[in-house]
HTML snippet that shows the backbone in 3Dmol.js (N, CA, C, O; Angstrom):
<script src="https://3Dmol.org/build/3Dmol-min.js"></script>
<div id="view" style="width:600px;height:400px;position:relative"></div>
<script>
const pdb = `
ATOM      1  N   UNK A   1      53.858  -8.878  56.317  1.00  0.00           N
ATOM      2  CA  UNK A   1      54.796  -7.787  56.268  1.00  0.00           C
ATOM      3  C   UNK A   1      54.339  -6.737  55.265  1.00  0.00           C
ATOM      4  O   UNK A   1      54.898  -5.642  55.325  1.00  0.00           O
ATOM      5  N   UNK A   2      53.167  -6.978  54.130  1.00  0.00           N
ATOM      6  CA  UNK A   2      53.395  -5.743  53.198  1.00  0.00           C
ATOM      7  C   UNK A   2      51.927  -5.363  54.205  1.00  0.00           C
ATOM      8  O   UNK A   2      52.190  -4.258  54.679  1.00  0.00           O
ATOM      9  N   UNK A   3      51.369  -5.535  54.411  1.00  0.00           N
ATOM     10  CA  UNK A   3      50.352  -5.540  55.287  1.00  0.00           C
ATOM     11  C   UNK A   3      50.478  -3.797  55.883  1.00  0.00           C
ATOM     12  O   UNK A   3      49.801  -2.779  55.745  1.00  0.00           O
ATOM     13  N   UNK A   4      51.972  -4.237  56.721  1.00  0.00           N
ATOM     14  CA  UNK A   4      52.730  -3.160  57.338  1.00  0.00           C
ATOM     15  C   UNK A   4      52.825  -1.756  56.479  1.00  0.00           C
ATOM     16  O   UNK A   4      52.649  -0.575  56.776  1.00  0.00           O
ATOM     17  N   UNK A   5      53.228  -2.526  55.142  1.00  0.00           N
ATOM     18  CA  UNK A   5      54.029  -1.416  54.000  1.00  0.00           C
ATOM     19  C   UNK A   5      52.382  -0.605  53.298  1.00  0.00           C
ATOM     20  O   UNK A   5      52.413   0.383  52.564  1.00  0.00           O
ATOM     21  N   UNK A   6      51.283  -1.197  53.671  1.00  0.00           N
ATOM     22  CA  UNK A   6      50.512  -0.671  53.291  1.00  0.00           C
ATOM     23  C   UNK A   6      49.744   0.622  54.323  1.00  0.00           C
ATOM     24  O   UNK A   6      49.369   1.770  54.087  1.00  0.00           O
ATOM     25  N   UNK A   7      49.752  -0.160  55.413  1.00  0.00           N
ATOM     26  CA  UNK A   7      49.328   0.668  56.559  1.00  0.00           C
ATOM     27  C   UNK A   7      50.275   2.275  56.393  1.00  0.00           C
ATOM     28  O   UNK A   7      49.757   3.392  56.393  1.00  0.00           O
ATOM     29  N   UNK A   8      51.730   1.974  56.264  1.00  0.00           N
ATOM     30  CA  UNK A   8      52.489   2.944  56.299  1.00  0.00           C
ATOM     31  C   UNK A   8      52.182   3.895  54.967  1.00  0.00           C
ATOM     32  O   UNK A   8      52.822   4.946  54.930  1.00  0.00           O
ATOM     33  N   UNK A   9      51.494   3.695  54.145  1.00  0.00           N
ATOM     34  CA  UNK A   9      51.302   4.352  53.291  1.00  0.00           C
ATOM     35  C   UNK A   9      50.378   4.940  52.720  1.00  0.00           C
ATOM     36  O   UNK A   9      50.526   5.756  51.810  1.00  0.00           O
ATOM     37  N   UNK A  10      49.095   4.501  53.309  1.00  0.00           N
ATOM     38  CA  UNK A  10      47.677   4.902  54.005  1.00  0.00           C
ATOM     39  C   UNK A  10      47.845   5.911  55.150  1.00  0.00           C
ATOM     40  O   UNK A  10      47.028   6.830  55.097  1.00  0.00           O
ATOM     41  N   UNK A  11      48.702   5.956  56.159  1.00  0.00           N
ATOM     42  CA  UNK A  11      49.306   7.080  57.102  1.00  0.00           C
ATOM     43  C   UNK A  11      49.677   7.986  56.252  1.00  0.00           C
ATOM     44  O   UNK A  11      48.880   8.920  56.168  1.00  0.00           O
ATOM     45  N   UNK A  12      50.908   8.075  55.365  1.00  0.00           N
ATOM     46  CA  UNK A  12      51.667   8.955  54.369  1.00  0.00           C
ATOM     47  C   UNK A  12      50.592   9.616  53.741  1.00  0.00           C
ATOM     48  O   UNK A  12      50.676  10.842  53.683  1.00  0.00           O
ATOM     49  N   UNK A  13      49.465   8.994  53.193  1.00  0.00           N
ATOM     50  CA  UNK A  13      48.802   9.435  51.897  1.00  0.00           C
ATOM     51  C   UNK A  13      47.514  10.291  52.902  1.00  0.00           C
ATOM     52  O   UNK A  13      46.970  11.190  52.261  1.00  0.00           O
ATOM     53  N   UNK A  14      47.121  10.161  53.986  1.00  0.00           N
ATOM     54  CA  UNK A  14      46.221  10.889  54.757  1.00  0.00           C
ATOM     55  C   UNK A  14      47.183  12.002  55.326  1.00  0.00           C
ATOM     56  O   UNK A  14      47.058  13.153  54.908  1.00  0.00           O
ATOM     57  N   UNK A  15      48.057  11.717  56.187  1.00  0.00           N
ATOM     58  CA  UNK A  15      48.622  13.133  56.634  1.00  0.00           C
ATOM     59  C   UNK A  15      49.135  14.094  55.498  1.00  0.00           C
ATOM     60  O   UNK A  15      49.332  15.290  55.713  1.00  0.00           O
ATOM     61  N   UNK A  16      49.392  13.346  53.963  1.00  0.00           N
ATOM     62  CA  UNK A  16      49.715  14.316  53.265  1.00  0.00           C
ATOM     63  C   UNK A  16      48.811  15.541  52.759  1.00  0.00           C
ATOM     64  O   UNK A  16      49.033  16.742  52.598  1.00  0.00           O
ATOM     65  N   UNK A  17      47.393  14.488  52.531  1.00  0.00           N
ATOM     66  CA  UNK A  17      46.681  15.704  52.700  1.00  0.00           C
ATOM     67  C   UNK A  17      46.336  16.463  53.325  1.00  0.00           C
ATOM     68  O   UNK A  17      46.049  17.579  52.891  1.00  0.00           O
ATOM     69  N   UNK A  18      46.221  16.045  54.858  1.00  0.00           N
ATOM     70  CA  UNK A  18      45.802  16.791  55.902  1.00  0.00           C
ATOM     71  C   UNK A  18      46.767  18.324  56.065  1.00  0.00           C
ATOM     72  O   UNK A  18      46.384  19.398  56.529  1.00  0.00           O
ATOM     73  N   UNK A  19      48.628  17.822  55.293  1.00  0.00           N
ATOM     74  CA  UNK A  19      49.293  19.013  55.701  1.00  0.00           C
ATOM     75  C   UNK A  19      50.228  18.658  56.617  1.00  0.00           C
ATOM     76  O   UNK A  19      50.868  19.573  57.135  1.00  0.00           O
ATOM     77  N   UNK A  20      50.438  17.613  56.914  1.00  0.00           N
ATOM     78  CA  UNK A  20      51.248  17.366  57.668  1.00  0.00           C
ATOM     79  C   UNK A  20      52.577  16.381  57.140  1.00  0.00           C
ATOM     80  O   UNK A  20      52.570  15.153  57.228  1.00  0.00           O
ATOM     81  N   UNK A  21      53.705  17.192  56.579  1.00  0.00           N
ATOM     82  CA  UNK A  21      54.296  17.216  55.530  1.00  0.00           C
ATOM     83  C   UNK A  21      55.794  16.032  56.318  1.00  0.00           C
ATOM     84  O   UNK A  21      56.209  14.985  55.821  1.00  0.00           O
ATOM     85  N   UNK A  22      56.119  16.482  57.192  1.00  0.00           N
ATOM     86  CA  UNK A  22      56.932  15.027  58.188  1.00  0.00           C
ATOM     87  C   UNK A  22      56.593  14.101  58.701  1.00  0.00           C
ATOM     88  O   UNK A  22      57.430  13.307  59.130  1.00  0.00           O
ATOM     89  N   UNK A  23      55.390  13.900  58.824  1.00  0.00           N
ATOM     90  CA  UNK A  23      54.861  12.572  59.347  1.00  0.00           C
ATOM     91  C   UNK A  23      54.624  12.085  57.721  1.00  0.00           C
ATOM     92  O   UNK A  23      55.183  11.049  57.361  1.00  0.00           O
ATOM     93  N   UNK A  24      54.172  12.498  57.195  1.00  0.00           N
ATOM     94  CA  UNK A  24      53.956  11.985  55.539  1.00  0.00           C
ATOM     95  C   UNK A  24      55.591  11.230  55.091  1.00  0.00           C
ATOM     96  O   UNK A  24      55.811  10.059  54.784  1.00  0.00           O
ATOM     97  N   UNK A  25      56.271  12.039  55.162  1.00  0.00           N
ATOM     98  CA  UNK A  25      57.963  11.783  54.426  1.00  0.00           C
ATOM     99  C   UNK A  25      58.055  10.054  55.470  1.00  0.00           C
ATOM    100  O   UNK A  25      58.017   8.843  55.256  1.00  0.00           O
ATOM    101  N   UNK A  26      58.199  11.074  56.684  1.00  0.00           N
ATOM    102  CA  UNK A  26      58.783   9.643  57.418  1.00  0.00           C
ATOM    103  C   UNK A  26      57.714   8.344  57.455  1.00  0.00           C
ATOM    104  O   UNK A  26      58.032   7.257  57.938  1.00  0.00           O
ATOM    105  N   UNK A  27      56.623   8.580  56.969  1.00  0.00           N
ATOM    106  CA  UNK A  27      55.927   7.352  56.428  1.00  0.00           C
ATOM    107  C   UNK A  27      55.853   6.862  55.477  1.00  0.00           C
ATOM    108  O   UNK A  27      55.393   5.721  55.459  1.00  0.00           O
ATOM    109  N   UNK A  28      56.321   7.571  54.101  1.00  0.00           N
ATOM    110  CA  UNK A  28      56.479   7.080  53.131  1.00  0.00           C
ATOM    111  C   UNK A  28      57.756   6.147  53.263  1.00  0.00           C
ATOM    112  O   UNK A  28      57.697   4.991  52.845  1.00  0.00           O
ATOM    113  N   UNK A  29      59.142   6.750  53.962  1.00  0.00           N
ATOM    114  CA  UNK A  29      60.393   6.449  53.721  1.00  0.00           C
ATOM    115  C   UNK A  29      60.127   4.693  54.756  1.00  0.00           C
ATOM    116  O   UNK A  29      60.398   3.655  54.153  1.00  0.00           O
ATOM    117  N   UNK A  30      59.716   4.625  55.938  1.00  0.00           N
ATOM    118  CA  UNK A  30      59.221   3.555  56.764  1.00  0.00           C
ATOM    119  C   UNK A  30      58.537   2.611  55.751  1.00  0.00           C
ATOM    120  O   UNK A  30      59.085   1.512  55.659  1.00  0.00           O
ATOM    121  N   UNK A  31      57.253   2.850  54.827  1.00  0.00           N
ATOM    122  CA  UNK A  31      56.821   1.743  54.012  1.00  0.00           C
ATOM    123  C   UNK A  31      57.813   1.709  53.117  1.00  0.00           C
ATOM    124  O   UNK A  31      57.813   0.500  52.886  1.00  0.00           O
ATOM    125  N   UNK A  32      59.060   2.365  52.127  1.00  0.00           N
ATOM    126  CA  UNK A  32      59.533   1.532  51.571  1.00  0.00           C
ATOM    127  C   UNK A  32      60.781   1.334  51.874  1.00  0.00           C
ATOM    128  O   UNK A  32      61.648   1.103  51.031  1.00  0.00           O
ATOM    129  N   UNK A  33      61.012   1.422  53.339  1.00  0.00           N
ATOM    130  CA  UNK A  33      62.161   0.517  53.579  1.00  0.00           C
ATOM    131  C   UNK A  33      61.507  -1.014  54.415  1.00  0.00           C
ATOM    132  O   UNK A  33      62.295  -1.959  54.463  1.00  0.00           O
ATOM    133  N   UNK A  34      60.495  -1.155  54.866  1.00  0.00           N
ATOM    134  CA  UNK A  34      59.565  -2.627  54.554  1.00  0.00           C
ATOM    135  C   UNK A  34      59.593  -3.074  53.717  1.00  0.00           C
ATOM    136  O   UNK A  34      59.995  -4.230  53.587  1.00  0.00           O
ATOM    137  N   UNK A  35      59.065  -2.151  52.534  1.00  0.00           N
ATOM    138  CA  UNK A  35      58.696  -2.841  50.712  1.00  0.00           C
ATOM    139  C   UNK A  35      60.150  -3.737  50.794  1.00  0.00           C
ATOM    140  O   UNK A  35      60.138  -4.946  51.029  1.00  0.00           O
ATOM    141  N   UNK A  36      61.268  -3.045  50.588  1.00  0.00           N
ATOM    142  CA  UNK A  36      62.640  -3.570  50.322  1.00  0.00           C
ATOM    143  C   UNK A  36      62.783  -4.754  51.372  1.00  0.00           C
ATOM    144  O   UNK A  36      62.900  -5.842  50.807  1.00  0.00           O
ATOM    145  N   UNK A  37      62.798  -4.798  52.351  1.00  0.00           N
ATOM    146  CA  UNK A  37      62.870  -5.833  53.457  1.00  0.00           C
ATOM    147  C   UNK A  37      61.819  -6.888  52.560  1.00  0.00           C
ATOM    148  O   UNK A  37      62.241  -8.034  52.403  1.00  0.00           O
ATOM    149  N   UNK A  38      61.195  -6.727  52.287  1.00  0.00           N
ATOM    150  CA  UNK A  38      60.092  -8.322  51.909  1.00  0.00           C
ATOM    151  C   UNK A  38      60.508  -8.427  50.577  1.00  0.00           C
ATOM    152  O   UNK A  38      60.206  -9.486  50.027  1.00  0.00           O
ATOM    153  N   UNK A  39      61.056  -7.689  49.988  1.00  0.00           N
ATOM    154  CA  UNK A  39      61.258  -8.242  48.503  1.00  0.00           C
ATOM    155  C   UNK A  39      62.271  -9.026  48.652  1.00  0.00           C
ATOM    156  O   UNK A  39      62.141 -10.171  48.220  1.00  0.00           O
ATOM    157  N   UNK A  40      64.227  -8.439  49.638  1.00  0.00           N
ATOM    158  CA  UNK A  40      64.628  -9.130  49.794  1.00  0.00           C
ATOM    159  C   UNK A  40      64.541 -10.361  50.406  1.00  0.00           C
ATOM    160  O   UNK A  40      65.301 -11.196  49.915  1.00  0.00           O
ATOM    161  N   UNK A  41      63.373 -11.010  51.967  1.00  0.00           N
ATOM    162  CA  UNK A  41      63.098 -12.082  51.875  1.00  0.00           C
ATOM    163  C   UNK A  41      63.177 -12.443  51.223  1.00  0.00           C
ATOM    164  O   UNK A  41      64.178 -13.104  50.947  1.00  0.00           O
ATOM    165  N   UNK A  42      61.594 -12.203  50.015  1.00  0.00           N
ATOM    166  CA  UNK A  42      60.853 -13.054  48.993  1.00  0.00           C
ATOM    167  C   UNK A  42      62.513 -14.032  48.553  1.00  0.00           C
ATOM    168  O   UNK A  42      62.848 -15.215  48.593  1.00  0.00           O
ATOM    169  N   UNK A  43      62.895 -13.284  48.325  1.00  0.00           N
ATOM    170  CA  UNK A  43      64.273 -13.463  46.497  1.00  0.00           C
ATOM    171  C   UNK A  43      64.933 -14.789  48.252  1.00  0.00           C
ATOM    172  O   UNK A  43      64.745 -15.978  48.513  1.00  0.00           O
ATOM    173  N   UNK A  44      65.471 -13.967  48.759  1.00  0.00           N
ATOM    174  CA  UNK A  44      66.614 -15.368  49.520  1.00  0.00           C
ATOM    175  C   UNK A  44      65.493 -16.595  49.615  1.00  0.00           C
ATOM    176  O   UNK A  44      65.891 -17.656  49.136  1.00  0.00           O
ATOM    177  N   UNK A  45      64.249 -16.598  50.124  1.00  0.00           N
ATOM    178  CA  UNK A  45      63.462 -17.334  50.189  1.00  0.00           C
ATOM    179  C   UNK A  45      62.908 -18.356  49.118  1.00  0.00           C
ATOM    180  O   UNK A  45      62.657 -19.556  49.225  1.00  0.00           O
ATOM    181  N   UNK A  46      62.774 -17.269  47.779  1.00  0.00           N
ATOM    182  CA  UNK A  46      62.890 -18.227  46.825  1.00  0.00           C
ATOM    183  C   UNK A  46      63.954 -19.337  46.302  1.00  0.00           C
ATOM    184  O   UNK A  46      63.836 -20.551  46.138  1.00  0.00           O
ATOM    185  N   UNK A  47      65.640 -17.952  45.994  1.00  0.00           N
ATOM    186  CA  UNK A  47      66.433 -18.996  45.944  1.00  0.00           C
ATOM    187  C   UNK A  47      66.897 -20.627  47.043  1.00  0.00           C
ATOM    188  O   UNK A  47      67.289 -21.761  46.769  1.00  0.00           O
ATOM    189  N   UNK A  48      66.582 -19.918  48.244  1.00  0.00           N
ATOM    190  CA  UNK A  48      66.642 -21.419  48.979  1.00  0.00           C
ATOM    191  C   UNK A  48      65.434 -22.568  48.665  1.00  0.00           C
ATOM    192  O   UNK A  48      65.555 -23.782  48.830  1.00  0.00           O
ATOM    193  N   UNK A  49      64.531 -22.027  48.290  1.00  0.00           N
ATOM    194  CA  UNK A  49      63.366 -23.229  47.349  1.00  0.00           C
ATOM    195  C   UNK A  49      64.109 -23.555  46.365  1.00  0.00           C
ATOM    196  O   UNK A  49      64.043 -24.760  46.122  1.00  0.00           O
ATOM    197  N   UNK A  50      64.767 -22.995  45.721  1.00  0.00           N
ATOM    198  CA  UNK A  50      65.314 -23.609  44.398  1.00  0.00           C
ATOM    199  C   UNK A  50      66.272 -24.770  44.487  1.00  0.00           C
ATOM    200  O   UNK A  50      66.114 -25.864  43.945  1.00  0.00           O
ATOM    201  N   UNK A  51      67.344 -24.373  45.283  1.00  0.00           N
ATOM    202  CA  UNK A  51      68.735 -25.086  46.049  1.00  0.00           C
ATOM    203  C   UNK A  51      67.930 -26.193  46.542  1.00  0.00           C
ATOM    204  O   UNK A  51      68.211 -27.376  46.345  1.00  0.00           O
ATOM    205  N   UNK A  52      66.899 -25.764  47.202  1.00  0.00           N
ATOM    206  CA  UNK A  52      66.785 -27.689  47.915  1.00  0.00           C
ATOM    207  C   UNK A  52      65.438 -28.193  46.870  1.00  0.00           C
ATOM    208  O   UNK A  52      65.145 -29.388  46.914  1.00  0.00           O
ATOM    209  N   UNK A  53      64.739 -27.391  46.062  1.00  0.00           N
ATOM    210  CA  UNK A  53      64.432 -28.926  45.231  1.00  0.00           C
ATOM    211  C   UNK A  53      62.873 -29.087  46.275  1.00  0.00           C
ATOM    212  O   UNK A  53      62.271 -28.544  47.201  1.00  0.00           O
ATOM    213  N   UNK A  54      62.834 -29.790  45.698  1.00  0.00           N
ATOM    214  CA  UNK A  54      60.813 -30.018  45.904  1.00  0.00           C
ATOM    215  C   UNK A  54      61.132 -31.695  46.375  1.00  0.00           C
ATOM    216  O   UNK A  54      62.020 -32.390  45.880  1.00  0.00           O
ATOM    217  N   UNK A  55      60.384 -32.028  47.210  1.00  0.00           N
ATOM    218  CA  UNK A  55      60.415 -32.893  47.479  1.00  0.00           C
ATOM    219  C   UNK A  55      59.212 -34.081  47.080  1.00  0.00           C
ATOM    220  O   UNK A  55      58.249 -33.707  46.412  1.00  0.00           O
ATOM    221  N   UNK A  56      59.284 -35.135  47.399  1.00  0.00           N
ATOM    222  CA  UNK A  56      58.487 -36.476  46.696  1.00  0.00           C
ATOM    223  C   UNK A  56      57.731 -36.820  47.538  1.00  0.00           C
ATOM    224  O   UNK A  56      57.688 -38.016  47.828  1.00  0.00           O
ATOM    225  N   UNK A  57      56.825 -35.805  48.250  1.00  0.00           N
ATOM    226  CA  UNK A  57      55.886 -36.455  49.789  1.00  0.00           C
ATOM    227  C   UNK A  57      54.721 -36.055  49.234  1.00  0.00           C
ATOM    228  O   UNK A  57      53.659 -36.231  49.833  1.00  0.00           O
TER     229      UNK A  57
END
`;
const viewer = $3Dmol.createViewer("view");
viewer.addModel(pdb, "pdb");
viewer.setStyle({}, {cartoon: {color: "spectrum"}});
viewer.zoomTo();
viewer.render();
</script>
């Protein structure tokens, strides 16, 4: 997924220079509403590692 958030921001950072000032915005705003999507995973993902505990295998 950041994979995504990077691609989108490699788009942003080339059309910005090129001049192309809305495809830039709406690619910046696309990678960090990804960024936010995987951070919130990460966090629920972690806390449910926490809640169940590591197991003895």
């Amino acid at each position: 997924m950041l994979s995504w958030v990077v691609t989108f921001l490699i788009i942003a950072l080339i059309a910005g220079v090129l001049g192309f000032g809305g495809i830039a915005g709406a690619s910046v705003e696309i990678a960090k509403a990804i960024f936010f999507i995987a951070v919130i995973l990460f966090l629920v993902s972690a806390v449910i590692g926490l809640v169940r505990g590591r197991s003895n295998v």
